[in-house]
C-alpha positions as CSV (number, residue, x, y, z in Angstrom):
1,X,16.4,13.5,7.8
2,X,13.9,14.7,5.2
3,X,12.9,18.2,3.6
4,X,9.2,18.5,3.7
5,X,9.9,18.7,0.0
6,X,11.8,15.3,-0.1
7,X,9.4,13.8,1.7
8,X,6.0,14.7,-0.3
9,X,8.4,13.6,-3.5
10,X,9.0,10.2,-1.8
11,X,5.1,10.0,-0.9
12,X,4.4,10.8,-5.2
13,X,6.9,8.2,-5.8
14,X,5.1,5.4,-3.6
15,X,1.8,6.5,-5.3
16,X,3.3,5.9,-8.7
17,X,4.9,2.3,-7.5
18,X,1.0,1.8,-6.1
19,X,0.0,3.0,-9.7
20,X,1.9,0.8,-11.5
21,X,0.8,-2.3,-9.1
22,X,-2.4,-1.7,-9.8
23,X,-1.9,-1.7,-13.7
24,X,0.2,-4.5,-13.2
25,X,-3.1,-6.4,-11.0
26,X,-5.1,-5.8,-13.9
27,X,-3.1,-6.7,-16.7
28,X,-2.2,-10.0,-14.6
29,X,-6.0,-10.1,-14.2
30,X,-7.0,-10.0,-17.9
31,X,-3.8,-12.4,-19.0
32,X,-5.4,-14.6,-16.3
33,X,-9.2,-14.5,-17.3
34,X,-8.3,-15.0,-21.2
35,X,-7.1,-18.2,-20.9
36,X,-9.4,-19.5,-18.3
37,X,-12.2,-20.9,-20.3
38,X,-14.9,-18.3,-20.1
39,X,-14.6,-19.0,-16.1
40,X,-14.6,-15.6,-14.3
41,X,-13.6,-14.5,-10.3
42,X,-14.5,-11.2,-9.0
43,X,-11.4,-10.9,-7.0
44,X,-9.5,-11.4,-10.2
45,X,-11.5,-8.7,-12.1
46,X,-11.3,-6.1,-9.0
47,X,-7.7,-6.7,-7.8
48,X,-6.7,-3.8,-9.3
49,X,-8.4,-1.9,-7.0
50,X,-7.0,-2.6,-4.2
51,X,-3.5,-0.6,-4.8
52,X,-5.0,1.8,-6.7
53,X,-8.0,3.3,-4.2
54,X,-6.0,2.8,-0.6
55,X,-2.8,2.6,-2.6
56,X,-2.0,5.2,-5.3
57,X,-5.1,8.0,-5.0
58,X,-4.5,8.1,-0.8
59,X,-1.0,8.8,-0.7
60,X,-1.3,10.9,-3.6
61,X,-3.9,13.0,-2.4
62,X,-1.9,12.6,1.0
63,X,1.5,14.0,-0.8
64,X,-0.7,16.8,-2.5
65,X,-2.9,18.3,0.1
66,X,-2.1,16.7,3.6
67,X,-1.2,18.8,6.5
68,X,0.5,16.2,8.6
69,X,2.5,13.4,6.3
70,X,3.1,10.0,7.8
71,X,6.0,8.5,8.7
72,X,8.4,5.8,7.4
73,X,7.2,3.4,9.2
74,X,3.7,3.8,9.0
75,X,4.1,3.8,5.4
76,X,5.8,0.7,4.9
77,X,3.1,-0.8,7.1
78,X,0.6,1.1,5.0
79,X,2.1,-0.6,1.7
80,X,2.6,-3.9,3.3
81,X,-1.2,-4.0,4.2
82,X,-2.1,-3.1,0.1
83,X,0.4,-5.8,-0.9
84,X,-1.1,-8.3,1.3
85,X,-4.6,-8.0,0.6
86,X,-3.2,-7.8,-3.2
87,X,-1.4,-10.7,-3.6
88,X,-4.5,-12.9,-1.0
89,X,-7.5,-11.2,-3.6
90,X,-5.2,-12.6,-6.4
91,X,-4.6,-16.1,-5.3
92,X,-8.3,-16.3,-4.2
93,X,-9.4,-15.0,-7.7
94,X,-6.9,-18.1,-8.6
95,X,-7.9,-20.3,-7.2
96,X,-12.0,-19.3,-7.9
97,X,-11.1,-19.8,-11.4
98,X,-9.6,-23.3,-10.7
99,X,-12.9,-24.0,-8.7
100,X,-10.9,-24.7,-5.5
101,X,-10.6,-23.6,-2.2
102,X,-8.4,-23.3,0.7
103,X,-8.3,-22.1,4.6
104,X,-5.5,-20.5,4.0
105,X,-7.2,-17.6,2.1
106,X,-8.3,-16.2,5.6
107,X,-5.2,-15.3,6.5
108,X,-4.4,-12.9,3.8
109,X,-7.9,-10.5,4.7
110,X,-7.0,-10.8,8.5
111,X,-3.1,-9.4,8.1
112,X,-3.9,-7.4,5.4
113,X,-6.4,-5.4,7.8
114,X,-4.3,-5.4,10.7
115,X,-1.0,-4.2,8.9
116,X,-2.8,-1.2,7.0
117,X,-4.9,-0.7,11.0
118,X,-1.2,-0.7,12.5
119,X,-0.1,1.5,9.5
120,X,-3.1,4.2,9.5
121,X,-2.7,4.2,14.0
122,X,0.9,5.0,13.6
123,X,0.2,7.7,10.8
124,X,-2.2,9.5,13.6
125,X,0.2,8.8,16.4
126,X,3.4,9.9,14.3
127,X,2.4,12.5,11.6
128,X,4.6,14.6,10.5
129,X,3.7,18.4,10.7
130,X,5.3,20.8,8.2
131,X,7.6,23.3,10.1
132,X,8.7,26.9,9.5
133,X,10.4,27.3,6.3
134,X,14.2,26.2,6.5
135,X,13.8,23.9,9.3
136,X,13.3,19.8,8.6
137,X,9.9,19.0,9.5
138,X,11.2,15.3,9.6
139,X,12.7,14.7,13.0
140,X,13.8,11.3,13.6
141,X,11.3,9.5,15.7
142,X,11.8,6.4,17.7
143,X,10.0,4.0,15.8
144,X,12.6,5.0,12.6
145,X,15.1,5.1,14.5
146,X,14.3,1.3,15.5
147,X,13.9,0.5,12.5
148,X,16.9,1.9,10.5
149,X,19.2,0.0,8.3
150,X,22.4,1.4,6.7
151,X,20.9,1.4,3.6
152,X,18.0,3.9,4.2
């Protein structure tokens, strides 16, 4: 069980990993452009946006000023949804620059929207309110407990 504290520091820490995807995106993105003949993809150039808009500014203005913090779970669906979309703008960027195509890249925009939907329901379903002072405003819900391993 988390300390409103601990858990606003783990939300900072998930905007910095979504920081550092998205400077990762982009450095991918340049690498990828240089050395693709003077052929350019949109969703190569503007990859990096995608876990660093819904990614790193949401949950940090979410660990900064929110008055209800999500959960676990809604989180890790929240993340999963920016990873997804990520890694589907990145391969379509790909394969734009290789001047192919595949039906496959539907998938990725489809998932991607329904994990962060799942995600962003569960955060209004779930939220956390902050408590009085000296009581854990993190009580075990049933959708962590479902999902908890030994190693959280």
């Amino acid at each position: 069980m988390f300390t409103l504290d601990e858990h606003r520091t783990a939300l900072a820490k998930s905007a910095l990993a979504q920081l550092c995807a998205a400077a990762l995106c982009a450095i991918f993105g340049a690498v990828y452009e240089r050395f693709s003949h003077e052929v350019y993809s949109y969703y190569m150039i503007y990859a990096f946006a995608i876990p660093l808009i819904p990614g790193a500014l949401a949950q940090l203005a979410l660990a900064l000023h929110a008055k209800a913090l999500p959960g676990r779970v809604s989180l890790w669906l929240w993340n999963a949804g920016i990873a997804t979309l990520s890694v589907g703008c990145l391969l379509r960027g790909a394969l734009d620059i290789y001047g192919t195509t595949n039906r496959l890249l539907c998938v990725y925009p489809i998932v991607g929207g329904v994990l962060l939907a799942a995600g962003l329901l569960l955060y209004r379903l779930f939220s956390r309110k902050p408590q009085a002072s000296g009581v854990s405003a993190l009580p075990d819900r049933a959708l962590d407990g479902a999902l908890r391993t030994p190693y959280n």
